[in-house]
C-alpha positions as CSV (number, residue, x, y, z in Angstrom):
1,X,0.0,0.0,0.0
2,X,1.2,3.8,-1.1
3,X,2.2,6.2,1.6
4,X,-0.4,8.7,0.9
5,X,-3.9,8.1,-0.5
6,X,-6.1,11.0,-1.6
7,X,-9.8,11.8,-1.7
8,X,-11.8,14.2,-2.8
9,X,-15.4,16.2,-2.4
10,X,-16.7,18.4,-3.8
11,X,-19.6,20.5,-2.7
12,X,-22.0,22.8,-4.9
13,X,-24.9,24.9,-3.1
14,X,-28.2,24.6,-4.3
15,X,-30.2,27.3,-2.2
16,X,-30.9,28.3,1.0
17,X,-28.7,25.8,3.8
18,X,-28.7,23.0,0.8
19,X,-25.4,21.8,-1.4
20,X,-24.4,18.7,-3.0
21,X,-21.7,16.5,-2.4
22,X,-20.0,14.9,-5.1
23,X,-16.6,13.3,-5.8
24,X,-14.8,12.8,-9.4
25,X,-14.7,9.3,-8.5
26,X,-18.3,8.0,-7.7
27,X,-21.6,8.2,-9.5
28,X,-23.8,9.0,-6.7
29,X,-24.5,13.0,-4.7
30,X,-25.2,13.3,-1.1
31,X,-27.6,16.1,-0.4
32,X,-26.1,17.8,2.7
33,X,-28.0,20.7,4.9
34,X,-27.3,22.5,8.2
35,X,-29.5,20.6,10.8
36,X,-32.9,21.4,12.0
37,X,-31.8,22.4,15.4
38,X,-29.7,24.8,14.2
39,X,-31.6,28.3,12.9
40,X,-32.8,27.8,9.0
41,X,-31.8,24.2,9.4
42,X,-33.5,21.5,6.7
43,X,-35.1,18.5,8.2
44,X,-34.3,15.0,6.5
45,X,-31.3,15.5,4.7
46,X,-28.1,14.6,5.6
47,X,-25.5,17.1,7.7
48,X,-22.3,17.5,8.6
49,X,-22.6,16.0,11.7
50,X,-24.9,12.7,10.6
51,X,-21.9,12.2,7.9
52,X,-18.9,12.6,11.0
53,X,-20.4,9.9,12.7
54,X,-21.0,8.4,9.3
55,X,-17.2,8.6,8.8
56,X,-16.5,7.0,12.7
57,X,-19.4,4.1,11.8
58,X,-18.5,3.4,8.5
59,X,-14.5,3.5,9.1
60,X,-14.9,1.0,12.1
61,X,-17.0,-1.2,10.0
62,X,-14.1,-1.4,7.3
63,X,-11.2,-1.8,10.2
64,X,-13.2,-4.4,11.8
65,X,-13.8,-6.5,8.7
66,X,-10.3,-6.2,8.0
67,X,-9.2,-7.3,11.0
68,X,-11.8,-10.2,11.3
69,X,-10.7,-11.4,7.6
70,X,-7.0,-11.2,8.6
71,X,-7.4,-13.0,11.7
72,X,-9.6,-15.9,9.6
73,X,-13.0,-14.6,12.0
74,X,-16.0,-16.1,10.5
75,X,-19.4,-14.3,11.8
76,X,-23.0,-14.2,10.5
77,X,-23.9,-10.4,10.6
78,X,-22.4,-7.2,11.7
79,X,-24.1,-4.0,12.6
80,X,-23.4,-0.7,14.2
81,X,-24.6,2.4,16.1
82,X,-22.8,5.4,16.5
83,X,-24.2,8.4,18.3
84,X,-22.2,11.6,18.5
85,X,-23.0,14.4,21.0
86,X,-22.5,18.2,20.1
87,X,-21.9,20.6,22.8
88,X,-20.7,24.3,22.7
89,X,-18.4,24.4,25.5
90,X,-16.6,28.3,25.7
91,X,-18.7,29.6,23.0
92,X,-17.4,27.0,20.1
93,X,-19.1,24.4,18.6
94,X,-17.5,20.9,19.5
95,X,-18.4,17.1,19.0
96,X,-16.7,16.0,22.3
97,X,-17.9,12.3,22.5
98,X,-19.0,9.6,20.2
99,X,-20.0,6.1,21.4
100,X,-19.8,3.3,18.6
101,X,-21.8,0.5,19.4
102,X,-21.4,-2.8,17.1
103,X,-23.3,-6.1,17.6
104,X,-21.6,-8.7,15.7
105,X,-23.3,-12.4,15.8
106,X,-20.6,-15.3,15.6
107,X,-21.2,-18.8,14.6
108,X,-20.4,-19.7,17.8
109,X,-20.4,-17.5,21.1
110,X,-18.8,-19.6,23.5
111,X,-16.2,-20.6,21.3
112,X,-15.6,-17.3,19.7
113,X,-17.1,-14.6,21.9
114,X,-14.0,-13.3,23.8
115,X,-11.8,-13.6,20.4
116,X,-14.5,-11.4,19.0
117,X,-14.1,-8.8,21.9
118,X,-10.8,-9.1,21.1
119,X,-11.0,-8.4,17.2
120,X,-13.7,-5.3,17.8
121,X,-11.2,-3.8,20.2
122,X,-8.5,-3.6,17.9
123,X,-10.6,-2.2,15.7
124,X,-11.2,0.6,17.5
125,X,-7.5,1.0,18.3
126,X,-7.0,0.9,14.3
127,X,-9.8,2.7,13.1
128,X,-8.1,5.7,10.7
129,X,-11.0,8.3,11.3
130,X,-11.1,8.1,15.1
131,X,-7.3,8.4,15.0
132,X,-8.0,11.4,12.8
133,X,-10.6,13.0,15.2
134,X,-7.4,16.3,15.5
135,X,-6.6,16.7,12.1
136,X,-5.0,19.6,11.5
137,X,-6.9,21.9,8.9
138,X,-5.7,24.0,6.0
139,X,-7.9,26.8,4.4
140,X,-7.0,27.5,0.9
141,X,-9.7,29.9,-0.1
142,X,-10.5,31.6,-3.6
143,X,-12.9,34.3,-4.2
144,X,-14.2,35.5,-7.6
C-alpha cells in the first residue's frame, strides 16, 4: 500500500442551507443541509454532523472487517450504532464524545465470543477516522 492516498469532495450549493456532495470518482451525490436544530436548518437531509459519525461508523466497519478477515474470523452479521453528542463548550461548537456501538453475531459464542471482543477492540484502536478526530486543517480559499 502507497504512503499517501487522496480523496476528494466536492460541494455545490443549491439554495438556502442545501449543497451537493460529489466526488470525481463516484456516480452518486449526497444532499447535505445544516440541521434542523440549528436556525434555517432542513429537516431529513443529511449534515455534517450525521456524515462525521458516518465517517466513525463506516471506518470501524471497514477496520473491523479487515481485522476479522485477517485473523480468519467467520461471523453471520455485523451491525453498528454510533451516536455523537455536540456541545458548545466556551462559545465553540464541539463534537466531544461519540459512542460506537457494534453487535456482531458469531457462529459460535462460546467458542468465539472473547476472540471477537478481542478483534472489535483492535478495531477501534486501528480505526483511521477516530485516529483522525485532531486533524490539523488548511484553508485554501479563492474568491471570484
Amino acid at each position: 500500500m502507497e504512503q499517501e492516498h487522496l480523496y476528494e469532495v466536492n460541494l455545490k450549493w443549491k439554495n438556502g442551507r442545501i449543497g451537493e456532495l460529489s466526488s470525481p470518482i463516484l456516480d452518486t451525490t449526497v444532499e447535505v443541509a445544516t440541521p434542523p436544530e440549528f436556525a434555517g436548518g432542513v429537516p431529513n437531509i443529511w449534515s455534517p454532523e450525521h456524515l462525521y459519525a458516518g465517517a466513525i461508523n463506516s471506518c470501524f466497519m471497514t477496520t473491523f472487517l479487515a481485522i476479522a478477515e485477517n485473523s480468519k474470523m467467520e461471523f453471520e452479521s455485523f451491525e453498528c450504532k454510533t451516536v455523537i453528542k455536540l456541545e458548545r463548550p466556551e462559545k465553540k461548537f464541539l463534537i466531544t464524545e461519540a459512542t460506537v456501538s457494534p453487535v456482531v453475531k458469531t457462529k459460535d459464542l462460546e467458542k468465539d465470543g472473547e476472540r471477537m471482543l478481542r478483534i472489535l477492540q483492535k478495531a477501534e484502536e486501528h480505526c483511521l477516522v477516530t485516529n483522525s478526530m485532531l486533524t490539523k486543517v488548511h484553508l485554501e480559499p479563492t474568491v471570484l
